[in-house]
C-alpha angles and dihedrals in degrees: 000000000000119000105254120225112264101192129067135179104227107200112205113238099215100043110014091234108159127210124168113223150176115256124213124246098197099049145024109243101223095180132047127163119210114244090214101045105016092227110144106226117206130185132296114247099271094020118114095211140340097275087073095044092038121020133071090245136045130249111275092250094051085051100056094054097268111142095221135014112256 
């Protein structure tokens, strides 16, 4: 099984701010606040966590062929 990729850039939708993180394995992150903005982003409809709506990479668990985080 391929290493999935462990870092994503989430870009804020209301103020473009960027940050690179580290995503969890074991779990999807629902939540995140901007650091520049302080709004809470939250997952697309049809989207696990806000790596996948939101980062330029998927979630690990995405990446690896799961249908949903768990």
């Amino acid at each position: 099984m391929i290493k999935p990729i462990s870092e994503s850039t989430i870009t804020c939708p209301e103020c473009g701010h960027r940050k690179t993180e580290l995503m969890p394995t074991n779990c999807c992150q629902f939540f995140y606040e901007c650091e520049n903005c302080q709004s809470v982003l939250k997952p697309e409809t049809g989207d696990c966590c806000v790596y996948c709506s939101y980062g330029t990479v998927p979630c690990p668990p995405i990446q690896q062929g799961s249908d949903c985080c768990s």
